[in-house]
N, C-alpha and C positions, 0 to 999 in steps of 0.2 A: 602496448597500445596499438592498437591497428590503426593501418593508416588509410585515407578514404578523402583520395586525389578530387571528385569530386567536391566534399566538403571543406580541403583546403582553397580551390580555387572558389568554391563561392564567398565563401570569406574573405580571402581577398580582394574580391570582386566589390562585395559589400563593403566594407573598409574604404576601399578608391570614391563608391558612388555617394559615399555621407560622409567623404574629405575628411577620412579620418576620424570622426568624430560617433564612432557608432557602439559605442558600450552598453548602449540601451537596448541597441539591435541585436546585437552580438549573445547579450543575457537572455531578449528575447527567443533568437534563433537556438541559444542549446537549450530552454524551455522545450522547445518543440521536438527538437531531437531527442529528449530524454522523457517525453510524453508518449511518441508513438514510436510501433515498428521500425525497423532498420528500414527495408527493403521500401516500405509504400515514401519514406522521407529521402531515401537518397533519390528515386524516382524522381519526384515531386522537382528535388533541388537542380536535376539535371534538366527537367524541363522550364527551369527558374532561368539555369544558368543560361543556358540554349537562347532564350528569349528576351535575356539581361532583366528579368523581373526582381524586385530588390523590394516591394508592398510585404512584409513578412503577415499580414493579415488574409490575404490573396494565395501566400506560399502554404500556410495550413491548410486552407479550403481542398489546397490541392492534393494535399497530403492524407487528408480525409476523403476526398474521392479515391483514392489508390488504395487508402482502407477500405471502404465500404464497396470498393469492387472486390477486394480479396474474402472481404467473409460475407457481404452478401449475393444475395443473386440479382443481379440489375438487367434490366432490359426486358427484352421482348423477351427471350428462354426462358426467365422464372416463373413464366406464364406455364411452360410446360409440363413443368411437377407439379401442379396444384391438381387433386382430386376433383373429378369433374361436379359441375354444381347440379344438385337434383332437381329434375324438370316438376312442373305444377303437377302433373299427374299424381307423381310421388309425395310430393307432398300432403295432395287429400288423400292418398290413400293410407297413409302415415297417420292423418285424422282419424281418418275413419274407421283406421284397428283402433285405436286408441281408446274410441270411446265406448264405454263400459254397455248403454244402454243407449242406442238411439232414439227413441222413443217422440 
């Protein structure tokens, strides 16, 4: 079993803030572990622990931005790989092969 210092001390952490009483959270938390990527959830939980966030609805949200930066392209740069959009010009003139008989 690997060990992942990290997600013993947030559990700990969470244990202490719901006095013990956190088996709901605790189910709910390896839910989410065993949903997403390693890497975007141990992130997420560092920057939980960092800020003593313990909302595990809050801790997914997070966990899904660190996904959705790793596979997609966000921001201003995705703008850079899109093929450029055809100006009006092109476009009539795209009509205007087009049509068989202008007539």
């Amino acid at each position: 079993m690997v060990n992942l210092p990290v997600l013993d001390a947030y559990v700990t952490a969470l244990i202490k803030h719901l006095n013990g009483r956190g088996t709901r959270a605790l189910n709910r938390l390896l839910q989410i572990k065993r949903t997403y990527p390693a890497q975007p959830f141990l992130a997420a939980l560092e920057q939980a622990l960092k800020y003593g966030l313990f909302d595990l609805t809050r801790l997914e949200s997070m966990v899904l931005r660190h996904v959705a930066g790793d596979f997609f392209a966000l921001g201003e740069s995705s703008h850079d790989n899109l093929p450029n959009e055809p100006d009006d010009k092109d476009d009539e003139q795209t009509k205007n092969d087009s049509d068989p008989d202008p007539a």
